[in-house]
N, C-alpha and C positions, 0 to 999 in steps of 0.2 A: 295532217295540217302542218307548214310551212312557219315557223315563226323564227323570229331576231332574239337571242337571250344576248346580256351583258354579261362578262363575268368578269368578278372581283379578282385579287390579289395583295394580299397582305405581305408587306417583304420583313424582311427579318431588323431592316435597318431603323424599325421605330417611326419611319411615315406612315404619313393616312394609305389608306386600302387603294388601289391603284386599276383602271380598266385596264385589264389584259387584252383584251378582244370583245368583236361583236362578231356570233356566227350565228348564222339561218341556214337551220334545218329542218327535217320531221323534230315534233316535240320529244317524240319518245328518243329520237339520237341527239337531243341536246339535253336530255335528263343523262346519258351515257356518261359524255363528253368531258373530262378533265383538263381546264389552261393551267398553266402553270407558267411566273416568270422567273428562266434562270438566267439570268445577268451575266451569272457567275463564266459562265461558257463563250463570254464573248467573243475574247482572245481566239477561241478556234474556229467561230464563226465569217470573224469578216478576212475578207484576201487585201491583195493591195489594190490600189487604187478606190479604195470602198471607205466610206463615211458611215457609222450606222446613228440614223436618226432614228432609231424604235428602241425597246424594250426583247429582249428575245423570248418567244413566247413557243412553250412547248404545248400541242394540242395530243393528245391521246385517247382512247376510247378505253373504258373501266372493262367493257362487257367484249374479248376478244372475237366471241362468234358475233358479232351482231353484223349484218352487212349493211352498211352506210350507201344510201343512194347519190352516188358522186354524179354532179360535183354538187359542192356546198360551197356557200360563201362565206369566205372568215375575212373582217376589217378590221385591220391595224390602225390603234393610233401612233401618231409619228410627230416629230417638228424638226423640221427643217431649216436651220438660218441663214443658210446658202445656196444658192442656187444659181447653174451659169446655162450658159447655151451649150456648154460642153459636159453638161452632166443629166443624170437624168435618178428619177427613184423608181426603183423595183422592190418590189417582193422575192425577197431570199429563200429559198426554202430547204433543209436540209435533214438528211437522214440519218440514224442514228450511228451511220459510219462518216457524217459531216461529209456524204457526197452531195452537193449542192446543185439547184439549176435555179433561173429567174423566171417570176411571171412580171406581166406588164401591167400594172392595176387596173381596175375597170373605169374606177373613180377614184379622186381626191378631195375627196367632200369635207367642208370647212364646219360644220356643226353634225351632229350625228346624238338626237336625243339631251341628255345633259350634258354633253360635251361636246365643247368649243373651240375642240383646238381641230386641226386635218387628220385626218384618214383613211389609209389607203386599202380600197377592197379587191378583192382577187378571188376568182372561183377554184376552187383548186380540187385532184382526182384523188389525192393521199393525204393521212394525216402526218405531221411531222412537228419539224424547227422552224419555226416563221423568224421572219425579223424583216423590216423595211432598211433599202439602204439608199445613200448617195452613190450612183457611180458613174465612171464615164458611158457616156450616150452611144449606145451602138447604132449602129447602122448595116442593116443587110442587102446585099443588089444579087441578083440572078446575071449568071453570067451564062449565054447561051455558043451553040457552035455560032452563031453569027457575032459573035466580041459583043463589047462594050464599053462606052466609057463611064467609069464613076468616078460621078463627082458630084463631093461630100455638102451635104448642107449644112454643113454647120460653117464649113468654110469655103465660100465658092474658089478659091485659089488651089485648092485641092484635089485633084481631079490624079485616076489610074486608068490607060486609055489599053484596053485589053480587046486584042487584033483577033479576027474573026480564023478560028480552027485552033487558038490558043490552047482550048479544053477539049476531047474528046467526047466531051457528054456535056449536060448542063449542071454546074455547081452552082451554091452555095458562096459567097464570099461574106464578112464582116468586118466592117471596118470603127475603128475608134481613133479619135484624134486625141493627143494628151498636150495642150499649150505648154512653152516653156517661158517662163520669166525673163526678159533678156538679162536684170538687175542677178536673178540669181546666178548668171551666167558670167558675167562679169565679179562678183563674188570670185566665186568656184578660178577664174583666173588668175589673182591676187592670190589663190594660195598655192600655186603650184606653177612654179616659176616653168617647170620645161613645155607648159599647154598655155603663156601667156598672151601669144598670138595668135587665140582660137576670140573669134572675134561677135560670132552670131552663131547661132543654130536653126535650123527650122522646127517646128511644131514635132515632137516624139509619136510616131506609126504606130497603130497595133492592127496588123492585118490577120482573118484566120482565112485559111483555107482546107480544102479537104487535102489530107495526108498523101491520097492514094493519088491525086492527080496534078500531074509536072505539066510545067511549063513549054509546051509546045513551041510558041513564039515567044519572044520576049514581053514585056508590059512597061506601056511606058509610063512613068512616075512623075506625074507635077508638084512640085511645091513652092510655098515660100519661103525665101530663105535670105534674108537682107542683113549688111550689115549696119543699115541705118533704121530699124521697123518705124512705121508710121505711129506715130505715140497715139493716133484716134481710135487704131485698131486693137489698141494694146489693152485696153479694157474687156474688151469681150475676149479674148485672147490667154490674160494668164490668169491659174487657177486661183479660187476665192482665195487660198489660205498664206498667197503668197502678193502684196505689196509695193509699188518700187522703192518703197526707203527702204534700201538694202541696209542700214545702219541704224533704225531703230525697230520696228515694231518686228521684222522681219526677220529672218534667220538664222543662219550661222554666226551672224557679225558676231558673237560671242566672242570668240577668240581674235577678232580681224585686226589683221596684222599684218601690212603690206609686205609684199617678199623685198629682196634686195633689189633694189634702180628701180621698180615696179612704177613707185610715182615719175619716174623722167622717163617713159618712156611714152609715144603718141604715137597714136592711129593713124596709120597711112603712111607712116617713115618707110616702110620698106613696100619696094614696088609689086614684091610677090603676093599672092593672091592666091589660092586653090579652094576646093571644096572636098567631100572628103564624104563617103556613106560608111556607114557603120550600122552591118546589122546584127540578130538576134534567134540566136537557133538554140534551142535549151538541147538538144542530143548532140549540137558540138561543144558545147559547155559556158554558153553564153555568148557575150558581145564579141565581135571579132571586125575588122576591117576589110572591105572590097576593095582592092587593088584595080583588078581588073574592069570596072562598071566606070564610065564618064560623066560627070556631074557639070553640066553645061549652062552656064550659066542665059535668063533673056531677061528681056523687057519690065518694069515695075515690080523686080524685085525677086521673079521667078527663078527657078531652075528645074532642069529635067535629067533625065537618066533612064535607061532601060533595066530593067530586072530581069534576068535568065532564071532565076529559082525564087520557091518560097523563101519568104521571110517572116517569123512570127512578130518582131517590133526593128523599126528602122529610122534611123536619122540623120542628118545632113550637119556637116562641120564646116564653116567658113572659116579659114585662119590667115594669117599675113604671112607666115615665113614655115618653113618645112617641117614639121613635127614627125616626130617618131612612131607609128602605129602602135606601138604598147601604151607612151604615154595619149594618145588619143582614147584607144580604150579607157583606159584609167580613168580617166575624163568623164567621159560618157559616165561610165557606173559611180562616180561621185555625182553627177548631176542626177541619174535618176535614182538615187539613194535621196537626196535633198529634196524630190522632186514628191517624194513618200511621207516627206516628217514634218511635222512643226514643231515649231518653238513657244515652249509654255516654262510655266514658273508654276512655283507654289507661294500660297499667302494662307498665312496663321493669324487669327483672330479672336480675341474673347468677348465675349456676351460682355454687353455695357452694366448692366445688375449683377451678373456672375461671374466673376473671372474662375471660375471651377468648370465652365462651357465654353468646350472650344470651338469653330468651325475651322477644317481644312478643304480649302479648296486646289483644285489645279485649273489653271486659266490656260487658253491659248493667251499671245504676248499682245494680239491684235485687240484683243478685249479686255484687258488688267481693268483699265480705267472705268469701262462701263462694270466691272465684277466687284471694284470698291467702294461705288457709288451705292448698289446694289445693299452692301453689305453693311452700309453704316444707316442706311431706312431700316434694314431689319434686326438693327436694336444693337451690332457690333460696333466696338469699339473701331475707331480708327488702325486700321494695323500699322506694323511695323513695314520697314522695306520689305519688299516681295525679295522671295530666293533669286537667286540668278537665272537668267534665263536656260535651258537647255534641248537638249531634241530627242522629239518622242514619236514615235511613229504607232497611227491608228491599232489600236488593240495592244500594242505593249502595256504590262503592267508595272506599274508604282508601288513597292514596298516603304512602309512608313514605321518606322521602329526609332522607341522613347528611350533613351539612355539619359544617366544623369539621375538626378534627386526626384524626376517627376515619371510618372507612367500613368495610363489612360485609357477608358473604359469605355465601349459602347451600348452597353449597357447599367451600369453602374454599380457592377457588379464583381466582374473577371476584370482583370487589371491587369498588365503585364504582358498584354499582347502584340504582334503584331498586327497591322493593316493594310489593307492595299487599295488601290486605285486601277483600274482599267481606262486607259485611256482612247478614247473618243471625242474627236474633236469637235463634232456636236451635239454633245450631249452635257449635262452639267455635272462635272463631277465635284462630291462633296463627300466629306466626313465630318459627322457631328459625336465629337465626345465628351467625354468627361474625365478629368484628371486628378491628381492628387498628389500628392508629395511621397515621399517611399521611405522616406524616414523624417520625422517632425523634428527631429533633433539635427536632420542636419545643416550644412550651409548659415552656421549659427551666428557667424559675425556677417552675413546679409538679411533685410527685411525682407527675404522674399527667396523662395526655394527656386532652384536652378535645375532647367535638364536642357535637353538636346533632341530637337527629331532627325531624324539623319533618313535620307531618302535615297533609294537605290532602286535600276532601272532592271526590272526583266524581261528579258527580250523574250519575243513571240515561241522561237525556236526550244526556250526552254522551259516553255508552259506546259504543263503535262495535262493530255485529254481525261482531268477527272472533273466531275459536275459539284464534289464537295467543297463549298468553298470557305472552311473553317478549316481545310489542311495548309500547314506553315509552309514557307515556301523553302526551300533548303540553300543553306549560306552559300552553297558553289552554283548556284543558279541567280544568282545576283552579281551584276556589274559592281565597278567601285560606286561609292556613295557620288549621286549625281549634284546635289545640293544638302546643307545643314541650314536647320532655321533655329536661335535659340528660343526657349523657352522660358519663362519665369509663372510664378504663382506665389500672392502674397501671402503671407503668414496666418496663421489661423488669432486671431484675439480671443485672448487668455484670460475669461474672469472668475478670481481665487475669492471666494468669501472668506474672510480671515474673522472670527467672531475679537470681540476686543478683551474676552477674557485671557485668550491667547499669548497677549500681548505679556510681555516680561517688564514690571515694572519695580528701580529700582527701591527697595526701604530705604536709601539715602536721600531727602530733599532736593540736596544738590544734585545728582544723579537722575533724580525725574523728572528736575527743572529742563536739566539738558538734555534728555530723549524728548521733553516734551515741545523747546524751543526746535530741536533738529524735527520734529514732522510739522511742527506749522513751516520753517524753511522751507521743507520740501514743496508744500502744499504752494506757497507762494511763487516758487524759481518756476519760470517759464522754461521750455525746450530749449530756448537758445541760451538762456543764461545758465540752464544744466549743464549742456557741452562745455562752456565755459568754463564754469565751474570745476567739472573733471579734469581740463585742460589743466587748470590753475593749481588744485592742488596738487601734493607731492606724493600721488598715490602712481605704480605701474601699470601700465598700460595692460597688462594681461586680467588683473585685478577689475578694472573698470570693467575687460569684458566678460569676468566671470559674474560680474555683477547683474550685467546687461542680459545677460544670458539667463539668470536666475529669475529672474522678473523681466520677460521681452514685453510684457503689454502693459505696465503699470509705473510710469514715468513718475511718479509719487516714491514707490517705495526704492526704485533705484536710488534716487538722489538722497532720501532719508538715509537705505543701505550703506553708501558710499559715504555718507558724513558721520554716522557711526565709525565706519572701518577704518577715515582720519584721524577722530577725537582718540581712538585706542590706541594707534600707533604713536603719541604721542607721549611724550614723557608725563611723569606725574605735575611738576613742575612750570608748565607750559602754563601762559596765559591762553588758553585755546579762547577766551570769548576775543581778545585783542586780536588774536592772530586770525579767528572768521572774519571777525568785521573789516580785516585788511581784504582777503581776497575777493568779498563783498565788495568793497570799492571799487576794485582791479578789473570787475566782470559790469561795472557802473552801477551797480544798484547800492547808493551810498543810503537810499531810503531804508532799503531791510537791515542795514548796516546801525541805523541810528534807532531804528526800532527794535531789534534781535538785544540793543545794550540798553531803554529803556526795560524792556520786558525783564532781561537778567537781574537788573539795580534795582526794580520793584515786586523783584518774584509773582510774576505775571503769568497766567496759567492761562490756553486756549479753552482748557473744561476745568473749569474752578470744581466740579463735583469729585473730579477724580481725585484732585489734590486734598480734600476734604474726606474724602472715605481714606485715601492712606493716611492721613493725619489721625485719625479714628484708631485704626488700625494700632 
């Protein structure tokens, strides 16, 4: 019998139990079957040009003999908040050496039992590493001995016209189109003064062909390649994660910083004109330039060219005046390095009830505003400015490490750790912790303890393929710090029961008159006429904060403390009630001034009981 189980997943990070998957199989191999989600494994999971909108989910079988009647279907849930003509979601699948291949889902079904969100099902022959991803849209054509032309649906301007006896046999071809932002390209010119007259690009090739078979005739190549694009087109054209406000929400502007003359100079000054391919062979060791191939410009925008050999990715350069083939390359591999990252920040927030609960989040730059809206309904405090913007490319990881007076705990338990982030552009990344001070004493002339998170990026390359993700990452496998955000956390309030037996009181009349007038004083001076007051008398400044320091939660006994520690420093001989009632003036409260000297003149007690049991006494 045939059935669908659901299975749970409890992650380590303190959320609710999570579906992993839905697979249907015999009952007896879904009683076998072990899901498991490791997150942790990201980083090795996704390549470039890949988004993962899922969970990575490991499927395994407990029982090794058992033989599984493949195929079986296993349904991913996923979400997705992007999605263009030029990308597409598959089902990833990988083995425990992370060799990968794609399936194409069967279905993307929008509810599935109690759950409401898409997911994507796929029948699959082996068990493995699942994960649903964003990537670009392939495209496959059969190319026979009588030729062909492909051209691409995603973009009818697109077309490769391959001439009949091209191939010896019938291949295989796929192709994928990667849009270029023209905004990003125009960027990317402003910072490199010797490629400033590189003016358009067309759309970035990713052609596969079979290894073993050349080029018999040549292939001819269409593209678009303008240096004015049609702004209608430019929608469906560049990728979601990139924008035209090249200066706000968008990328690099970070640093932007026009090069030298860059603003005087205009489009069209120079009457020179070329185009320029640049392709992409990873066994001659990347990008290199065609000299030899003619990039000919037609009608609405077009141009063509012949191809004599494979290429694994290829693209077309318009510029106004003669560049150098090094700096072209150069070009190229800064564009499709930008063409891989976005631009995110981090923002630090505390729980509006508990500032001991933090949330960190990392946002892409395109979404800040909708992720602080987000975060002030669910009960967070307003934050501070968000970190500066920086770039992070899918799957690099986020190191977050607490320096300073505070450190912080996700569980509430081990304190002193680091954390990290995996970054995924659509996915939501978050840390919820809990902090504390590292020493209560310290940071002791502030209301509020001080630290520091200091964030550092780890690139993909220095991820090491282990599934444990409680190991530290090592201080030479981290970049410098890409952003700091500061930290504070208010003071803990300090309440001392002081019984009143405690209390030291003089056997001299005159002596308990005056502790007794100096604590109703205190009791009466408000906050602002304390400062005052400390301001006024002729006590030092270190004194006041060793005061302050002594008593941080009880603004009574400071002020009491502090008019004691006057009254003694004063000579025997001092009218000290003359000389309070002056500074009393001085701070305006001439009222405790006129009353502090009836209460003296009529030996006036706030607790007539206690003056009566020392009179006993």
């Amino acid at each position: 019998v045939w059935l669908e189980t659901r299975y749970l997943e409890v992650l380590n990070d303190g959320t609710d139990a999570q579906v992993s998957c839905y697979i249907t199989a015999p009952s007896n191999v879904l009683q076998q079957l072990v899901c498991r989600i490791i997150n942790s494994m990201s980083s090795l999971i996704v390549s470039d040009n890949e988004e993962l909108v899922s969970n990575i989910i490991s499927v395994e079988c407990s029982d090794k003999e058992m033989k599984i009647p493949f195929p079986i279907c296993i349904t991913i849930p996923f979400a997705a908040r992007y999605r263009g003509n030029y990308r597409d979601i598959m089902v990833k699948v990988s083995d425990i050496n992370l060799q990968s291949s794609y399936l194409t889902p069967n279905s993307l079904e929008g509810i599935r039992g109690r759950y409401k969100g898409t997911c994507a099902a796929v029948k699959v022959y082996k068990l493995g590493i699942f994960s649903v991803v964003s990537c670009l849209k392939k495209e496959s054509f059969t190319i026979t001995k009588k030729g062909f032309t492909l051209k691409s649906s995603l973009d009818p301007r697109i077309s490769l016209n391959y001439p009949p006896s091209v191939f010896s046999s019938t291949v295989l071809v796929q192709l994928k189109v990667q849009p270029v932002d023209p905004s990003l390209v125009m960027y990317l010119r402003t910072q490199h003064d010797t490629t400033y007259s590189v003016l358009a690009t067309s759309p970035l090739i990713h052609v596969q062909h079979p290894a073993t078979h050349r080029f018999q005739k040549p292939v001819t190549v269409f593209l678009p390649c303008s240096p004015h694009p049609d702004k209608k087109n430019l929608s469906s054209e560049i990728d979601h994660k990139r924008i035209p406000s090249a200066t706000t929400n968008r990328i690099i502007p970070l640093y932007f910083n026009r090069t030298r003359s860059a603003s005087t100079r205009k489009l069209g000054i120079n009457a020179y004109e070329s185009w320029k391919l640049l392709g992409f062979r990873s066994r001659d060791g990347g990008w290199f330039a065609l000299d030899d191939v003619v990039v000919r410009p037609m009608q609405s925008g077009l141009i063509s060219f012949e191809l004599y050999e494979h290429l694994e990715r290829f693209i077309v350069l318009y510029y106004s005046s003669i560049v150098d083939n090094g700096h072209l390359v150069s070009f190229v591999k800064s564009l499709e390095e930008a063409m891989l990252s976005s631009t995110a920040c981090v923002v630090l927030s505390h729980q509006r009830d508990n500032p001991h609960k933090v949330v960190i989040l990392v946002v892409p730059s395109k979404d800040l505003n909708h992720a602080l809206k987000n975060l002030r309904l669910d009960g967070f405090r307003s934050p501070p400015e968000p970190s500066r913007q920086f770039q992070v490319r899918e799957g690099e990881q986020l190191l977050f490490r607490f320096t300073g007076n505070i450190f912080a705990s996700n569980n509430g338990k081990d304190y002193g750790k680091d954390y990290k982030l995996t970054f995924h552009f659509q996915r939501k990344l978050m840390l919820e912790l809990q902090i504390k001070e590292v020493d209560e004493f310290g940071n002791y002339s502030c209301p509020h303890y001080k630290g520091t998170i200091v964030v550092f990026k780890v690139p993909k390359e220095n991820i090491a393929p282990d599934l444990d993700p409680s190991l530290t990452l090592n201080e030479n496998h981290c970049q410098l710090p890409i952003c700091k955000l500061p930290l504070r956390l208010p003071k803990h309030e300090k309440f001392i029961n002081r019984p009143r037996s405690t209390r030291r009181i003089s056997a001299d009349p005159l002596e308990a008159l005056w502790d007794n007038l100096l604590h109703w004083l205190a009791e009466e001076l408000l906050e602002e006429n304390a400062e005052s007051l400390s301001s006024s008398l002729p006590l030092r400044h270190t004194t006041v904060q060793l005061i302050k320091l002594k008593h941080p939660d009880d603004l009574t006994e400071q002020i009491h403390e502090l008019l004691c520690f006057w009254k003694k420093s004063l000579p025997t001989s001092t009218d000290k009630l003359r000389l309070l009632a002056r500074h009393l003036r001085k701070i305006g409260r001439n009222d405790l001034a006129e009353e502090l000297k009836f209460k003296w003149e009529n030996k006036v007690f706030t607790e007539p009981q206690q003056w009566l049991d020392m009179v006993a006494e």
